[in-house]
N, C-alpha and C positions, 0 to 999 in steps of 0.2 A: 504494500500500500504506500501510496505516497498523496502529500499534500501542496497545494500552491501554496509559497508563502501570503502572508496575509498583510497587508499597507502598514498593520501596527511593528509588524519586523524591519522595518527601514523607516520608520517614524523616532530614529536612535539616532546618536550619533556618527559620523561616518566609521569612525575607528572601530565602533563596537559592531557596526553591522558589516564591514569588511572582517574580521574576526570569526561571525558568525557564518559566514557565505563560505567559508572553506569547508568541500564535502560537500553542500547542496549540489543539485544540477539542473543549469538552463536545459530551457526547450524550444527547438525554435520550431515550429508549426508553421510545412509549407501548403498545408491545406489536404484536402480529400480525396482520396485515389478510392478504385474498388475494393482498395483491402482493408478501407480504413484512413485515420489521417496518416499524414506523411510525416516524421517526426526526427529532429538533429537531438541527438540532448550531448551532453559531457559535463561530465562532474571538475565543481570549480577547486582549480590549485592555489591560485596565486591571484593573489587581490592586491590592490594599492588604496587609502585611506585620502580622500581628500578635503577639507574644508572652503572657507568662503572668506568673507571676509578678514578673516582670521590666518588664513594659510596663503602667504606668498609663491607658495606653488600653484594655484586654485587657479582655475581659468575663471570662477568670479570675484577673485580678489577686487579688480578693477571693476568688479560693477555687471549690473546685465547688458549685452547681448543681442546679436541676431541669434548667433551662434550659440553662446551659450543657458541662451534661455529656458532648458528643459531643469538646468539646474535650478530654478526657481520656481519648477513649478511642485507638485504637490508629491510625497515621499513614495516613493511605490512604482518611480518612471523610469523610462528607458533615457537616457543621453549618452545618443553619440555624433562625434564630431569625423571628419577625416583632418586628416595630418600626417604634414612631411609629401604631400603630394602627391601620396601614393598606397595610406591605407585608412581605414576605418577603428575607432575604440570606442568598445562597451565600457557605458559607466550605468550602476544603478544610482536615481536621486534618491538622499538619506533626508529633503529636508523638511524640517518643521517649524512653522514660524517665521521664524528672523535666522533660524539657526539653519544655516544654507549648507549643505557638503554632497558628496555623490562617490563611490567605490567604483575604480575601473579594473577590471578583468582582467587580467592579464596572461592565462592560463589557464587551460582546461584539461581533464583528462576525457578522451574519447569514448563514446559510451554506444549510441546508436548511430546508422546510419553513416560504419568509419567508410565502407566503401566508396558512396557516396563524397565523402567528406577529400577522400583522397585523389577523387577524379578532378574535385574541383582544385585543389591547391596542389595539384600535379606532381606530389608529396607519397610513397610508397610506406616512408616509415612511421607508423605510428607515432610515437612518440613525438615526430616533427609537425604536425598535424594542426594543431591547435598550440603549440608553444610559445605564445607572443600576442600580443593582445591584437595587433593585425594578423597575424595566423588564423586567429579564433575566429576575427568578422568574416574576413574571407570564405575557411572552410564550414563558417553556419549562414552563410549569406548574410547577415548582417551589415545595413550600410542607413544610410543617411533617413534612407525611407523608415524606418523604425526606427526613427528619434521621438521622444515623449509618450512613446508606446507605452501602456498600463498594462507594467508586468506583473501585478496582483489576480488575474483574470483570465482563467482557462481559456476561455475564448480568443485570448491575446496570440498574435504571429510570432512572439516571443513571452516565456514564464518564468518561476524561478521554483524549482521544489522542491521541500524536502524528503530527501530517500529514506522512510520507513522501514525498507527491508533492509538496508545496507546495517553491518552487526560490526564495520571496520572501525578501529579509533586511530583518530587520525593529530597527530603530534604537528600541533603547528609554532612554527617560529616566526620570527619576525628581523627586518632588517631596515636601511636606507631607503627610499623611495625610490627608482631607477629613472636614469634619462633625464635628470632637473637641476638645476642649477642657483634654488633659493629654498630656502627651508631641509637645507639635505639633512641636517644630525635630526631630524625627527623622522623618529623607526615606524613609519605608518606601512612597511609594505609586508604582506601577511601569508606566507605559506607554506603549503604539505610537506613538513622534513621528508626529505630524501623519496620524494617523488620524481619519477624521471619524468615529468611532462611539464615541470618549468620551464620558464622561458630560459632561454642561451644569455 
């Protein structure tokens, strides 16, 4: 059995709800074939913690946004941005109030749908699959079109759930943020010791 998470799970703060998201798994929902829907899922490894006005990493440090607008919208949403020219990143918004932040993805471990996953990112090995927070939009299709998406909501082209059956404990550590260059000595990024589906 498994459950969607529910809006009061990312109604927290970013750090506690990036914390929490290692082990659930996305789903991305490409609609209805005759056998049923069509389904990407992978279980999340590696999270990064971000804040708002408060976090000089934050892309709403400076305020809202064409762009990042989905950060201010209500907790339970999709935003994502492309960056660097050439990919796409999952963030879940965490915010409530005044109190603004949003957890980006940065890893997943492949669950459904690897063959799939593999045709499209022209990728053989597992593990390389989803190892990068562009890895992951790519091989679950994720892009621009599912920004602000309400991932509280089965019905959603994108969910987030918690695995019921899964009986693993899962040792999580914590490090630097990667890739930024303000705010670095805060250890917001979050995940699965010694999992090989981290990012490089």
């Amino acid at each position: 059995m498994s459950r969607v998470l529910e809006r009061s799970f990312y109604e927290r703060p970013a750090i506690d709800v990036a914390k929490d998201l290692i082990g659930k798994v996305i789903v991305r929902n490409l609609g209805s074939t005759t056998q049923g829907r069509f389904e990407l899922t992978g279980r999340i490894v590696e999270v990064e913690a971000y804040g708002g006005f408060d976090d000089p990493a934050s892309h709403a440090f400076h305020g809202k946004t064409k762009r990042n607008s989905a950060m201010f919208e209500e907790a339970g949403h999709a935003y994502v941005y492309f960056t660097y020219g050439n990919h796409h990143c999952l963030n879940f918004v965490t915010t409530k109030g005044r109190k603004i932040g949003a957890v980006l993805v940065r890893a997943v471990e492949p669950l459904c749908g690897i063959k799939f996953m593999q045709n499209v990112r022209k990728c053989s090995e597992i593990r390389g699959i989803a190892s990068g927070p562009g890895k992951l939009c790519q091989a679950m299709l994720i892009d621009r079109s599912l920004d602000k998406v309400d991932v509280t909501q089965s019905s959603s082209p994108l969910f987030v759930i918690c695995d019921e059956g899964s009986s693993i404990r899962r040792r999580i550590s914590c490090s630097s943020r990667i890739g930024i260059s303000k705010a670095t000595k805060r250890k917001w990024r979050f995940f699965e010791e010694g999992s090989p589906f981290l990012s490089r």
